[in-house]
Structure formats: structure tokens, C-alpha cells
C-alpha positions in Angstrom: 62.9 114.9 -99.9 62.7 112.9 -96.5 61.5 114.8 -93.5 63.0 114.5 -89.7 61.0 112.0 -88.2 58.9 113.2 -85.5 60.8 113.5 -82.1 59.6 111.1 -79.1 57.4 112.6 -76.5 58.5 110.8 -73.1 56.3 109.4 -70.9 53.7 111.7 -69.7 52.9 112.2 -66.0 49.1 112.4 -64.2 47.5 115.3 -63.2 47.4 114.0 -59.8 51.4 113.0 -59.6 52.0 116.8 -60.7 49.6 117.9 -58.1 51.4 115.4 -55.5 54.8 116.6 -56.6 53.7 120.5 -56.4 51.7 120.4 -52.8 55.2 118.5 -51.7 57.2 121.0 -52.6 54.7 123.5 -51.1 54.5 121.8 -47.9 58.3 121.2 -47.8 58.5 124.5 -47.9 55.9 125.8 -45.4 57.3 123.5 -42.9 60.8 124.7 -43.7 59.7 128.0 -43.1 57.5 127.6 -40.1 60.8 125.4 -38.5 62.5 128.5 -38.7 60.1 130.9 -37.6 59.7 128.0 -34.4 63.4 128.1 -34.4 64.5 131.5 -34.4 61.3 133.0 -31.9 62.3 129.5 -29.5 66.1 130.8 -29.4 65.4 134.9 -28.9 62.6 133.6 -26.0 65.3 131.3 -24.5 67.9 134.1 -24.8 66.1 136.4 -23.5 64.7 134.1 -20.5 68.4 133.1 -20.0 69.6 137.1 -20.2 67.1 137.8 -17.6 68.0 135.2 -14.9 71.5 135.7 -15.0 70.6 139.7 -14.6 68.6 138.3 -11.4 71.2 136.6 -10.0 74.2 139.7 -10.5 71.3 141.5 -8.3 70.9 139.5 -5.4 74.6 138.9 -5.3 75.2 142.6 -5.5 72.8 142.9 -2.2 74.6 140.2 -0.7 78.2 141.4 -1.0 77.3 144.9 -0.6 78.9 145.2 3.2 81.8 143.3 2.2 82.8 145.8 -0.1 82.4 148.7 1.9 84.7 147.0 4.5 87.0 145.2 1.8 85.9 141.9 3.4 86.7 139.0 1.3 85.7 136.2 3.7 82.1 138.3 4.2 82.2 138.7 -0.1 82.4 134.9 -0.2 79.6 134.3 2.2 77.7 137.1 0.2 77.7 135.3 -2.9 77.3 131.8 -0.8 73.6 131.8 -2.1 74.6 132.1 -6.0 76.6 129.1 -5.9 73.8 126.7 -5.2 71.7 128.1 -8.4 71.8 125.6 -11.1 73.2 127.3 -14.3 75.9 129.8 -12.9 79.4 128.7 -14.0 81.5 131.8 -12.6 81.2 134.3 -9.9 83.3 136.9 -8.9 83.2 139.9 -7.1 85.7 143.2 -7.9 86.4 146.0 -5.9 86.3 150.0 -6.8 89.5 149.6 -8.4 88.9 146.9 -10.3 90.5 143.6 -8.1 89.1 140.7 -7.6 87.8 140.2 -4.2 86.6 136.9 -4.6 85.9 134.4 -7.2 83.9 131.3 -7.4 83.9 128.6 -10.6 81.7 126.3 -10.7 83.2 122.1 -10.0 80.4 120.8 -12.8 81.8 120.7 -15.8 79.4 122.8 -18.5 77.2 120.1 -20.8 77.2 121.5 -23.6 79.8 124.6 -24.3 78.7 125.7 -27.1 75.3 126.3 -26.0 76.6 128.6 -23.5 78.9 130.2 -26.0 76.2 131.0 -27.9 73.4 132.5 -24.9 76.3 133.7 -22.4 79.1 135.1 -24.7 80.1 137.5 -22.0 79.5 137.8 -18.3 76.6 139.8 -16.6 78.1 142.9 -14.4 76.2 144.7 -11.8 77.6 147.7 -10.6 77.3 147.7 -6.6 76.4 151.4 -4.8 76.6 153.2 -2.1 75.0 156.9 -1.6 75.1 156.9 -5.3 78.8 156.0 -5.6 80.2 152.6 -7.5 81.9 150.7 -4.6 82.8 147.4 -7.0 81.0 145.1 -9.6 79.3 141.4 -9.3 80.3 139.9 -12.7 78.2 136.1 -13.2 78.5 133.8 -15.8 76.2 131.2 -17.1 76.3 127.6 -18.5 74.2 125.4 -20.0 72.9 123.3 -17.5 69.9 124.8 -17.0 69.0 125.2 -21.2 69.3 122.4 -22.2 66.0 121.0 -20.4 64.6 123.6 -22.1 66.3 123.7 -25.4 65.1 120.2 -25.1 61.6 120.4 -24.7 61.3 123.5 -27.0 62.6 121.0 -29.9 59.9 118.8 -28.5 57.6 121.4 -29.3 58.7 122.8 -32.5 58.9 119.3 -33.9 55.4 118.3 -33.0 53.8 121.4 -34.2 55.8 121.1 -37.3 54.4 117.5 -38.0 51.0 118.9 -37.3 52.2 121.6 -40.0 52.9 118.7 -42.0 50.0 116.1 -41.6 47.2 118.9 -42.0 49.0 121.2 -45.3 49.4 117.0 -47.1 45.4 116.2 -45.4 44.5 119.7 -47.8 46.9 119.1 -50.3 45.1 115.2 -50.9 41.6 116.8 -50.7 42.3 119.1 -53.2 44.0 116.7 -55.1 40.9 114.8 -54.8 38.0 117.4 -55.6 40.1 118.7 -58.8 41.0 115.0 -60.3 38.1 113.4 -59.4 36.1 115.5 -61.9 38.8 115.9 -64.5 38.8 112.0 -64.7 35.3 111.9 -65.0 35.8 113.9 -67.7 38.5 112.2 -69.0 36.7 108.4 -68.6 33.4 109.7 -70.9 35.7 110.9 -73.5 37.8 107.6 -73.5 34.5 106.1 -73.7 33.3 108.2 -76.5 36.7 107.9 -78.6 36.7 103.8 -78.2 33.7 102.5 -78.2 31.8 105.0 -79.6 29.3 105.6 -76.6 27.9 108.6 -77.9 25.0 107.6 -75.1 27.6 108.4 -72.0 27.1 111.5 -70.4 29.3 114.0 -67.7 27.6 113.4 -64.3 27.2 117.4 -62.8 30.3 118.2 -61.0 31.1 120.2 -58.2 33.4 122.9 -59.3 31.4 125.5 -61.5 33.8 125.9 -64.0 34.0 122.3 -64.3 30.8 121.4 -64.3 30.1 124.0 -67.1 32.9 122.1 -69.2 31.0 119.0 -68.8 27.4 120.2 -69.5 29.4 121.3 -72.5 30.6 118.4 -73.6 27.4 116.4 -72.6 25.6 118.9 -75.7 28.3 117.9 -77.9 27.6 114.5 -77.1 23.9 115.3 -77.9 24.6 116.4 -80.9 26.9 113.3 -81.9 24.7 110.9 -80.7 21.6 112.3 -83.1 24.6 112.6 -86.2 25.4 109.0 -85.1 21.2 107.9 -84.9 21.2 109.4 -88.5 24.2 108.1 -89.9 23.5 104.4 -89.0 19.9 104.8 -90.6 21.1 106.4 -93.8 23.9 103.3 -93.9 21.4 100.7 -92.8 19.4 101.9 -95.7 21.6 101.9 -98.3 22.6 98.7 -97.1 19.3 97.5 -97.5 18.9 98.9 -100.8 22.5 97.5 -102.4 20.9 93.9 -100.9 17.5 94.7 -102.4 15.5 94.7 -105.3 13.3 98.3 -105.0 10.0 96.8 -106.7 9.9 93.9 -105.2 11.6 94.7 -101.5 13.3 91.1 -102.3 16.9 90.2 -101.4 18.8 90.8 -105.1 21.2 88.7 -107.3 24.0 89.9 -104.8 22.1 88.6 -101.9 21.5 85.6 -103.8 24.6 84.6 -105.0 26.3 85.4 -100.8 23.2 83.4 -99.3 23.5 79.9 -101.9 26.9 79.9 -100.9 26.5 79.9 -97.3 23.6 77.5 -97.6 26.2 75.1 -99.3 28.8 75.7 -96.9 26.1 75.1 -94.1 24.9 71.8 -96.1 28.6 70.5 -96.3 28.8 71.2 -92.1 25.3 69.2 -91.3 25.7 66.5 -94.3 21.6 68.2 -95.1 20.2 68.8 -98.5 18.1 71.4 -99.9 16.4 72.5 -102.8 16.8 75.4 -105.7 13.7 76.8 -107.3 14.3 78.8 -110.5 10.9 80.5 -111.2 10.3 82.9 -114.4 6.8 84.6 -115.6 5.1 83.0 -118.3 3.9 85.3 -121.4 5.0 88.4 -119.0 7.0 90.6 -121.9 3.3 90.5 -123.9 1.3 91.7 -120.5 3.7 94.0 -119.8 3.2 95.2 -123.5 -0.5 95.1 -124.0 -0.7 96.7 -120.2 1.7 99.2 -119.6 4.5 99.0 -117.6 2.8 99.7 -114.4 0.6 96.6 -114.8 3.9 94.8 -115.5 5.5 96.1 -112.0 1.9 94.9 -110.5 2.3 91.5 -111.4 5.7 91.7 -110.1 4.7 92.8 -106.9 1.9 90.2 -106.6 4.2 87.3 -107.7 7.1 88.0 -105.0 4.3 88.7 -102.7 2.4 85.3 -102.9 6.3 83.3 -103.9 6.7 85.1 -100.0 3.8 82.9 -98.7 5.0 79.9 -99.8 7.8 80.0 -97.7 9.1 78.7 -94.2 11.0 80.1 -91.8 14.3 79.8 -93.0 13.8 79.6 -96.6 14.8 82.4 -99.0 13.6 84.3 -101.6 14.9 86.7 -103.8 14.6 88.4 -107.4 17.7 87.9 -110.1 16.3 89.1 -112.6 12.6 91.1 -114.5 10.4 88.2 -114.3 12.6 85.6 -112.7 13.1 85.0 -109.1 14.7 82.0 -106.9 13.5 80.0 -104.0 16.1 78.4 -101.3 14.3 75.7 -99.6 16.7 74.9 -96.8 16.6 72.3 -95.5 14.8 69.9 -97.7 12.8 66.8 -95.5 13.4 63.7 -96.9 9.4 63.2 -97.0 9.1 66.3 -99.6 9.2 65.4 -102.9 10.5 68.1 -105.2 8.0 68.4 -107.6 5.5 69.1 -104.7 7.4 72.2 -104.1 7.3 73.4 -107.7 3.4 72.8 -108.2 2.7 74.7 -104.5 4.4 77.8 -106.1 2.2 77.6 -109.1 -0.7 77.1 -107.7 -0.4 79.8 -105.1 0.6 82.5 -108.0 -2.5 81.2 -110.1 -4.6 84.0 -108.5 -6.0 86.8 -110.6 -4.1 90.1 -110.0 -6.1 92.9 -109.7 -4.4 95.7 -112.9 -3.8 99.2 -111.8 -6.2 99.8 -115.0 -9.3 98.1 -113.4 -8.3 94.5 -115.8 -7.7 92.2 -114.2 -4.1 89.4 -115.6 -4.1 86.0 -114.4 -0.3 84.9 -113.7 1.4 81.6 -114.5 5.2 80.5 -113.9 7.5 78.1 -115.0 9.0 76.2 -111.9 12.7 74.4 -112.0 13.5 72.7 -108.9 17.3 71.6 -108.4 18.3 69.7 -104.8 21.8 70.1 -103.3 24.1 68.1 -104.0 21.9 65.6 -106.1 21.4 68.0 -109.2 25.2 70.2 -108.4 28.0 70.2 -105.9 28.2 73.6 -106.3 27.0 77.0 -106.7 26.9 77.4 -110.5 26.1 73.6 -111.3 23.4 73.9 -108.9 22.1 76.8 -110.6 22.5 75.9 -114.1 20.1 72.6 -113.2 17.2 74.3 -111.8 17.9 76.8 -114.9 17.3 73.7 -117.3 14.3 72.3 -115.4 12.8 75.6 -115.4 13.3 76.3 -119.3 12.0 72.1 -119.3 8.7 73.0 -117.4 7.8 76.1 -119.7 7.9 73.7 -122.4 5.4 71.4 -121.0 3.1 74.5 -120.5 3.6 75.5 -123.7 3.0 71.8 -125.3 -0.5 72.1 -123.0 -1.6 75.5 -124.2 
């Protein structure tokens, strides 16, 4: 049975793109809004403004025409609303008797800039009822245009626009400082963990942060990261001792046969490289199976301990030394001087291990070894040749001590 394989996740945005897109949208629509508000109090003030003066100007043309009407004067009704005419933003005047005729009229010879604005603030005429000792004697009717709103119209868009770009400059200023006070400790956050996940720096730490609840997430993590840093302390220990012990003989604290076998190689690999020699020393215990059996096994891991400890003397810096076996340990003299002479090397070793060694009984077990010396690549080319000469030498020079006992 197959399963559906997983569907594909598409490419995720940033926390601060989705706050960018958000306070956009916010601020889009504040400044919609306060545009409208702007808007729609700018056009009742300018209505009501415009209302007004035309309501001014029916009056004084009402006191001016006044005696016309009461004498049916058309030429005196003219020069009664004479005054009107020269007011910018009256279109039409006119003047009606008691029974409704027109005295006089007046239109004005500009043509109106912009009709619909007038449309829309002077839809009908402004009437003022003229009287006389409390009786209607005829009406002053006076139109407006829009020669006198646009000016304003103008400079009220003027001033909606610029307060709606202060709107707009101060609600994105906010918007970006939020922005930056929320992201700014998220991605500090965010860069410790990557840290941490990568490359393992259990030792990096959440700086405090301004925003509590932020800040207690951080001190959070930076205890978790306490406590993975003192796992991590432990863990490399444990491994670097068992590391140590897979490469180590436990007696003798001596690199093992595996050890061996990985060093010889690279010393031959390294021989090959710098066209160098070096020398093998196979080195086994002498009689050691009877001490260990007239002494007890603790005396036989005593003269173990002193044998790897004096072989250790014996060498340089960058020889090696390990144990392959229960009484049998190697020597990698690397590299060998073209002064020493091999058998030099073999009687230093058993003359340093001819010390008495001091028995965990109170007897005391003087040590002697059998030393087989084998030099790279005279003796072997390789690892096992090598090894299989300073075998035979060795076995060759416990003969001799046996010939001599």
C-alpha cells in the first residue's frame, strides 16, 4: 500500500512582510476613512458657508428694493439690487411683486466655472420675502455659482490632502516601529535557535528583551539551553571516554592492537609521502607466564604496568607505543636517523626494563624482554611483512637469551 505523498507547503512569508502587509491595509484604511470624514465635514462647512451668504445677500437686496415695490418701480428695483450684481458668486437675481411678476431680473454675463459644483451647493434659489407693516409686498429670489467655491473647494482639498499624508506618514512611522520592537526580538530568538539547531552552539544565549512576554520566552529557552549544554558537556565526556577505551588497553593505558594496526598504516603512508624510514620494535616478556604463576596474577599485571611504563620512557616525541597482546607490546620509531643503528634501539629498551620491579607482595621480579627490530621498507613494504620481520627477530633474540642462560 503506497501512501499520498505529502502535499507542498508554498513559500512561506516573514513575520515582518505579514506585519507590513496588515499595518498597509490598516493605514489604507484609516486614511480612507479619515478622507471621508475631511470630505464630508469640508463639504457640509462649505454648504453651509455658501447657504449663508447667499441668505445675506437676498437680505440686503430685500432692503434695497423695498421702495420699489411699494411703488411698483422697476427702474428703482434695478438700482436696488445694483449692489448684488457686483458680488462675486451671484449668478441670478430677480425681484417679484405681491402677485408673483417679475419686476426685474438680473443674470449674470460670466459664464459659471464649474456647473456642477453649483448644482450641487445651490440646487434652488434663495427667496426672501420683502414686508411692509407686517404684510408680504414681493420676494428677492438669488442664485449662486461657483465662482466663489472653487477657491475654496480648492484650498480645502489642499488641506484634506496634506493632513491625510500626515495621516499617512505618522500611522506607517508607528506601523515600522512596531514592526521593529516585535521582529527585532522574535529574530533574536529565531537566530539562537538556528544557531543551536546547526551548529550545535548549545553556549548561545537569548540576550533580555524588551517586551515581558518575550523576554520570559527567551529566559526560557536560555534554561533549556542550560540544560542542553550540561547533557552535551556530559555526552562528549562519556563518548571521549569510550573512545579512549575502544583505543586503549585498561592495564596498561597503552594505544591497543586497533590503534596499532590504524597508526602503522598511516606511518607507512606518511613514509611513502617524505621517502623517510622508520623502525618496528616487537617486544615480548621473557619467562613472564612462570612469574605470573609463581606470583599471582596481580604481580603479573605489575610487571605489565612497569614494562609499558619504562617502554614509555624510551620514547620520543613522535614515536609510538602500544600493547597487542599479554606480554607483548610494539614500538614505532618514526622517523629513523640515518645515524641510529637498529640494534641500538633494541638494547636501549632492554636495558631500561632491566630494573627490579617492586611486587605487590613485598618480592621483588627482575624483568627481561626479547627485542625484534624491523626498519621500513628495508625489512617489509608493507604492513603485515613489516610486522611478520620484527616478529621473527624478536622470536631470534629470545633465542640468544635463552642460548646465554
Amino acid at each position: 500500500m503506497t501512501g499520498k505523498p505529502p502535499e507542498r507547503i508554498g513559500a512561506r512569508t516573514t513575520l515582518q512582510k505579514l506585519l507590513s502587509r496588515f499595518h498597509f491595509g490598516i493605514t489604507l484604511f484609516a486614511v480612507a476613512l479619515s478622507g471621508l470624514t475631511i470630505l464630508l465635514a469640508g463639504v457640509t462647512a462649505l454648504r453651509g458657508y455658501a447657504d449663508r451668504n447667499m441668505e445675506l445677500a437676498a437680505q440686503l437686496g430685500a432692503y434695497g428694493v423695498e421702495p420699489a415695490l411699494v411703488f411698483n418701480d422697476p427702474q428703482a428695483a434695478r438700482e436696488g439690487i445694483e449692489p448684488l450684481t457686483r458680488i462675486p458668486g451671484i449668478a441670478r437675481l430677480r425681484v417679484l411683486d405681491d402677485r408673483g411678476q417679475a419686476l426685474v431680473q438680473w443674470a449674470s454675463p460670466t459664464a459659471d466655472p464649474a456647473p456642477l459644483l453649483s448644482r450641487l451647493f445651490f440646487p434652488h434659489p434663495f427667496a426672501v420675502t420683502v414686508r411692509r407693516n407686517g404684510s408680504a409686498i414681493g420676494t428677492v429670489e438669488v442664485w449662486g455659482d461657483s465662482s466663489t467655491l472653487i477657491d475654496y473647494v480648492r484650498i480645502g482639498l489642499l488641506a484634506g490632502l496634506g493632513c491625510l499624508l500626515i495621516t499617512a506618514f505618522g500611522t506607517i512611522f508607528l506601523a515600522r516601529r512596531f514592526e521593529y520592537e516585535l521582529v527585532k526580538p522574535l529574530n533574536e530568538i529565531a537566530t539562537v535557535a538556528h544557531d543551536v539547531r546547526l551548529h550545535r552552539r548549545f553556549d548561545k544565549r537569548v540576550k533580555p528583551l524588551g517586551i515581558a512576554e518575550l523576554d520570559r520566552l527567551g529566559g526560557d529557552i536560555n534554561a533549556l539551553l542550560d540544560e542542553l549544554h550540561g547533557w552535551q558537556g556530559n555526552m562528549e565526556s562519556e563518548r571521549a571516554l569510550l573512545a579512549h577505551r575502544a583505543s586503549h588497553d585498561t592495564l596498561t593505558a597503552l594505544p591497543n592492537r586497533d590503534s596499532f594496526d590504524e597508526q602503522l598504516a598511516q606511518r607507512i603512508a606518511a613514509a611513502d609521502t617524505r621517502s623517510e624510514r622508520f623502525a618496528l620494535l616487537f617486544i615480548d616478556a621473557d619467562n613472564f607466564k612462570a612469574a605470573n604463576d609463581s606470583f599471582g596474577h596481580a604481580a603479573g599485571d605489575a610487571v605489565l604496568v612497569a614494562l609499558s611504563a619504562w617502554i614509555k620512557e624510551t620514547l620520543r616525541k613522535g614515536d609510538f607505543a602500544a600493547r597487542i597482546g599479554g606480554d607483548e607490546f610494539v614500538v614505532i620509531v618514526d622517523p629513523l636517523d640515518a645515524d641510529v643503528v637498529p640494534d641500538n634501539l633494541a638494547r636501549s629498551i632492554r636495558a631500561c626494563v632491566a630494573q627490579p620491579v617492586e611486587l605487590p607482595g613485598g618480592e621483588t621480579y627482575h624483568a627481561s624482554v626479547s627485542v625484534g627490530v624491523a626498519v621500513y621498507p628495508d625489512q617489509g613494504g608493507d604492513a603485515t611483512a613489516l610486522l611478520t620481520a620484527a616478529d621473527a627477530a624478536m622470536y631470534a633474540d629470545k633465542l640468544r637469551n635463552r642460548s646465554r642462560v
